[in-house]
C-alpha positions in Angstrom: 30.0 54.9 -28.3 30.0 56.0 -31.8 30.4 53.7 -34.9 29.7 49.8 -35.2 31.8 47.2 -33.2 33.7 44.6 -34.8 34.1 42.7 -32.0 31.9 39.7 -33.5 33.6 39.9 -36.8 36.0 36.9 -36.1 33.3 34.8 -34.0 32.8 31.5 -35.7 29.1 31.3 -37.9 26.8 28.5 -37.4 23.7 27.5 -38.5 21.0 29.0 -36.3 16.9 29.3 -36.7 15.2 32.7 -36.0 12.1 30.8 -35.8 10.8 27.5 -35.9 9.1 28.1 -39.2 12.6 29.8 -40.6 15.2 28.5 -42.7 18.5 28.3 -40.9 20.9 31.0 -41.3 24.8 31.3 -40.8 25.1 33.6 -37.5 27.7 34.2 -35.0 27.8 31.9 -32.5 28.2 33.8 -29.6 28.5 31.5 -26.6 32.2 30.4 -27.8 34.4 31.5 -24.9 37.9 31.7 -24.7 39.8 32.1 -21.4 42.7 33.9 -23.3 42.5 36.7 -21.0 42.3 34.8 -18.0 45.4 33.4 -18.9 46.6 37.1 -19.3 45.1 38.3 -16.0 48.0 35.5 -14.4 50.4 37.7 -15.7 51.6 41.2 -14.4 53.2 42.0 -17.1 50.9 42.4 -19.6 48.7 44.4 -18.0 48.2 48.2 -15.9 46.2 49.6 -13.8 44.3 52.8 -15.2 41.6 55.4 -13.8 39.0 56.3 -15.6 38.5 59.9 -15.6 35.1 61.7 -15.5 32.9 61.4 -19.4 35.7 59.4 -20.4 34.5 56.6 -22.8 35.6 53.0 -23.3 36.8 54.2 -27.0 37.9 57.1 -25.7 40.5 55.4 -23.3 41.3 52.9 -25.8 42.4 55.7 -28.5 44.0 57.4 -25.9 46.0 54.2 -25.0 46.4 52.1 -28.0 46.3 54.8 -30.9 42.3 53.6 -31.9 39.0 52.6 -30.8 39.1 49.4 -32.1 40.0 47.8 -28.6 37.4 49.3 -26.2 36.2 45.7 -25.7 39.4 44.1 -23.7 38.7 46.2 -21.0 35.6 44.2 -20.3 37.3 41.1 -20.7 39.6 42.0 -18.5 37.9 43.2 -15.5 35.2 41.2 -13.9 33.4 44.1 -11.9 32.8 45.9 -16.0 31.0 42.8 -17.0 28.9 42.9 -13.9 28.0 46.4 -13.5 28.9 48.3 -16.7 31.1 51.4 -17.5 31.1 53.6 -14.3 28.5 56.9 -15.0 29.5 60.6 -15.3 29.6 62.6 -12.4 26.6 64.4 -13.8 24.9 61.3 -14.5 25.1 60.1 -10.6 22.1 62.4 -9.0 19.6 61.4 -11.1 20.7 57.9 -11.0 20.3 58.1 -7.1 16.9 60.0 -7.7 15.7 56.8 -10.1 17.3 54.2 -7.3 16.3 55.9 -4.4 12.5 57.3 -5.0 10.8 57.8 -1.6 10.6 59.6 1.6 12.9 58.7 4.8 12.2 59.4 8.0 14.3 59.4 11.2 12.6 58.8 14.5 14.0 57.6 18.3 13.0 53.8 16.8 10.1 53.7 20.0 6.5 54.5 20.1 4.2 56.1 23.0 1.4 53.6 23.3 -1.9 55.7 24.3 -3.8 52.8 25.1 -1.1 51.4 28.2 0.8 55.0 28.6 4.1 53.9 28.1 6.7 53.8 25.3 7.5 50.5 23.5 10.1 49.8 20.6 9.1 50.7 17.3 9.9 46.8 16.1 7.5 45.3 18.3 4.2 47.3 17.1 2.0 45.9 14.5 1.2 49.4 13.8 4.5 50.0 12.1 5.2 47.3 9.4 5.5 47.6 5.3 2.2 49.0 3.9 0.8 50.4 7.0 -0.6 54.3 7.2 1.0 57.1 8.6 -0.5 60.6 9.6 1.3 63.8 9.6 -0.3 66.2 12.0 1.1 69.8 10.5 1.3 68.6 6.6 -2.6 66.8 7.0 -0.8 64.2 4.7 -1.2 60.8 5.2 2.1 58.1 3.9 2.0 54.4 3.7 5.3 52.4 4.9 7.2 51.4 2.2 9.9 49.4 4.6 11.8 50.1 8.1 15.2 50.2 9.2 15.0 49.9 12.9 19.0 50.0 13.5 18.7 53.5 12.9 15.2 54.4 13.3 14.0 54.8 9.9 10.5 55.1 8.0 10.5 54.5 4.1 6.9 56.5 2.9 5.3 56.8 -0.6 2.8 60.2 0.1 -0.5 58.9 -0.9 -0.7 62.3 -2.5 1.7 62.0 -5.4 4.1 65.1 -5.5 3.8 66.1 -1.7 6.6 66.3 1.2 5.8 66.7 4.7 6.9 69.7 6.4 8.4 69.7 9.7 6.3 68.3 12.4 4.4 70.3 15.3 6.0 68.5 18.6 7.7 66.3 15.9 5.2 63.1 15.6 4.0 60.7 13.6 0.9 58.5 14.1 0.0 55.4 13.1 -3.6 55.2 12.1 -5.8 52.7 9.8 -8.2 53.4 7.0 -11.1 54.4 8.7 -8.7 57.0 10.6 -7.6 58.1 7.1 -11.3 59.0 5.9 -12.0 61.0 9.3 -9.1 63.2 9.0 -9.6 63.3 5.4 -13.0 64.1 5.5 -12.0 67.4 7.9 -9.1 68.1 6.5 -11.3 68.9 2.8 -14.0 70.8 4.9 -11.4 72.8 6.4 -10.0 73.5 2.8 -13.2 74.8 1.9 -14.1 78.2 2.1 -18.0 77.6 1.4 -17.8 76.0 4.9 -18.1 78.3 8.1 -16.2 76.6 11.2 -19.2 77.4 13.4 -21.3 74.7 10.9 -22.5 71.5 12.6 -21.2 69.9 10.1 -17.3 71.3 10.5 -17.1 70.8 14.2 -19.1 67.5 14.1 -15.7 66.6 11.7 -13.3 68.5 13.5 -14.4 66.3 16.5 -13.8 63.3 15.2 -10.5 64.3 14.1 -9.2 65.6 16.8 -10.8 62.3 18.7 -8.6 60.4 16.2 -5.7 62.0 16.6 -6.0 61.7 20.5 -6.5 58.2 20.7 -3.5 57.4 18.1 -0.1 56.0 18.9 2.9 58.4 17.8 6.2 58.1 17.2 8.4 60.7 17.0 11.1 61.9 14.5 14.4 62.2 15.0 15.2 66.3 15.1 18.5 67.8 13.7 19.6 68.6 17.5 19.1 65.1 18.9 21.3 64.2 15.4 24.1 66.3 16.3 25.4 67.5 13.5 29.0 69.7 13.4 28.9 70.4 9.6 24.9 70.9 9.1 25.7 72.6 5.5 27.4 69.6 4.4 25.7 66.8 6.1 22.1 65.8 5.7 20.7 66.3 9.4 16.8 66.9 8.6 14.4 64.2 10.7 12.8 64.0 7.1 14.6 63.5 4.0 14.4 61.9 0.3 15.9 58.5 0.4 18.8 59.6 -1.8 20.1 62.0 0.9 19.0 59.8 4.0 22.1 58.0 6.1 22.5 54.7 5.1 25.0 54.1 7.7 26.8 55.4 10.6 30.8 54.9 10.9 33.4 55.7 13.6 36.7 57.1 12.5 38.3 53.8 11.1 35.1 53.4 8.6 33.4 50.5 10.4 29.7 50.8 10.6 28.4 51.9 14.1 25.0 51.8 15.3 23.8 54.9 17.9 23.1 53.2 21.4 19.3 52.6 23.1 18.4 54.8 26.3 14.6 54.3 27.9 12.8 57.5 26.9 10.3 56.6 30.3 12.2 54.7 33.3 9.2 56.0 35.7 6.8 53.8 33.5 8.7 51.5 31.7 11.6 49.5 32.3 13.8 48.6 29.2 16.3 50.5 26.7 14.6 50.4 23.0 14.6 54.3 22.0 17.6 55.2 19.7 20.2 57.7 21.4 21.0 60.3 18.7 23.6 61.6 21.0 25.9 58.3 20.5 26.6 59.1 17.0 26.9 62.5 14.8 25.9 62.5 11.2 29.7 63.8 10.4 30.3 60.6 10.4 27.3 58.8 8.4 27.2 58.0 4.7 23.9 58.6 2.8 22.8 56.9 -0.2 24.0 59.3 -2.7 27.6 59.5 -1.3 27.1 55.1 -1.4 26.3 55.2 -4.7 29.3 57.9 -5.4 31.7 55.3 -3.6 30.7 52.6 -5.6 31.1 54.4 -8.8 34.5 55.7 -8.1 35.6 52.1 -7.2 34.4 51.4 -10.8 37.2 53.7 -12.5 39.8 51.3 -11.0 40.6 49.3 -13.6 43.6 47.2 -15.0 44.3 47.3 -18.9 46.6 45.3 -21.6 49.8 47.0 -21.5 50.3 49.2 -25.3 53.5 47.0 -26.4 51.6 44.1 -25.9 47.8 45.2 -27.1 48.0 44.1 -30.7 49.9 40.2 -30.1 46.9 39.6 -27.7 44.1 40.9 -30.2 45.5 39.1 -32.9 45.4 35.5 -30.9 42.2 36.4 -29.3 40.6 36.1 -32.8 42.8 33.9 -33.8 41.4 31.2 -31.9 37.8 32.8 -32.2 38.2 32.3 -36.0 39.1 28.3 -35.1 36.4 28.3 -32.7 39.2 26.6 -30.2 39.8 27.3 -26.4 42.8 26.3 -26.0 
């Protein structure tokens, strides 16, 4: 907003000490309340409901209202949700806010796991293998992730790429594994040989590493990611649908066609081996009808714009007693 406020003009001055060493100095003391517009807010008709529009200011909505800046700050006394969250943001202003709020990597998966070790499929949520600050390996990228958190009502994977700046492409067969540190410096340790074109692939020393990679990656759990057919998407250019996305564009929820949150169903991926109904059916739900982080945040900003303002006939009488009483220091 351009220009000083003069809102704390008319609060009352009292002594006050910058420091303990200072000498006291007259300042506005500014925990005086007075619940003059919470008196107002108990009465219709002083107030309206307005919209704010998009890179509208608070002064700009108070000249456009009231004929001058000067009473920008009412509309934060007046409505609660301003105090608490601020002046809604630009339209222009949202994507990079959901970038900032929203930094890592999301990705979707059927919520179970095939366990190499028993040769069955077990739910996602029951693995010590998948839990915040675990390791992740992706096959096709040769990157390797570590679990930020999981959502397992839908599936879901938060990564931070070890490798700043990286993405992982879309899977071969569409897996993930789960693998520990010493896993990490075994594919690591081929995947930089490989890289290397000083290295010849008959060496001993590149197939010595590219067996015990490949023996890694055998013995390793996997989960895998949720692809955009099993998500069902009927508007794929409008709806994120990709098994791996950036959290600002991943589905934060699911809803029917009345707006309540839904959940998609469980179906065993293995009744021959395993009995039990853990794995996430994609089928039960279509992201047409999911809400992703960004649209979330959109939501909430729009709700912002709704607020109620003193009506313009009765603007200045309100003003004036608000600092009247500031000036006495008196709530009453």
């Amino acid at each position: 907003m351009a220009g000083d406020t003069n809102f704390f003009v008319n609060f009352p001055k009292r002594d006050y000490r910058f420091g303990t060493n200072e000498a006291a100095v007259q300042f506005q003391d500014l925990s005086v309340y007075i619940d003059l517009f919470d008196q107002v807010k108990e009465y219709s008709t002083y107030y309206e409901s307005y919209q704010i529009q998009n890179n509208e200011r608070p002064d700009h909505v108070s000249h456009n209202l009231y004929g001058t800046t000067d009473h920008y700050w009412t509309f934060w006394l007046l409505n609660d949700h301003l105090r608490l969250n601020g002046w809604p943001m630009d339209n222009w202003r949202i994507f990079k806010q959901a970038k900032a709020y929203y930094p890592h990597i999301v990705c979707m998966t059927l919520g179970s796991v095939y366990r190499k070790q028993f040769d069955r499929f077990d739910s996602m949520s029951t693995l010590d293998s998948f839990k915040e600050g675990a390791l992740l390996w992706f096959p096709q990228s040769r990157e390797a992730a570590r679990i930020v958190k999981l959502n397992h009502n839908l599936g879901q994977i938060w990564i931070e790429m070890l490798n700043e700046g990286t993405f992982p492409v879309e899977q071969r067969r569409n897996i993930v594994h789960p693998i520990i540190e010493d896993d990490l410096i075994v594919l690591n340790n081929f995947k930089d040989l490989d890289n290397d074109p000083s290295i010849n692939s008959t060496d001993f020393v590149y197939r010595e590493a590219l067996e015990q990679a490949e023996n890694v990656i055998e013995n390793a759990d996997y989960t895998e990611l949720a692809t955009p057919d099993q998500m069902r998407s009927t508007i794929e250019s409008e709806r994120t649908n990709a098994a791996i996305t950036y959290e600002w564009e991943a589905i934060h929820r699911f809803e029917d066609l009345k707006g309540n949150t839904v959940f998609p169903d469980y179906l065993n991926p293995d009744p021959v081996r395993y009995r039990g109904a853990f794995a996430l059916d994609w089928s039960s739900v279509g992201t047409f009808g999911s809400v992703t982080y960004l649209e979330r945040l959109q939501a909430a900003n729009d709700q912002m714009r709704s607020i109620e303002v003193i009506k313009a006939d009765a603007i200045n009488d309100i003003v004036n007693e608000f600092k009247s009483l500031l000036k006495t220091g008196n709530d009453d």
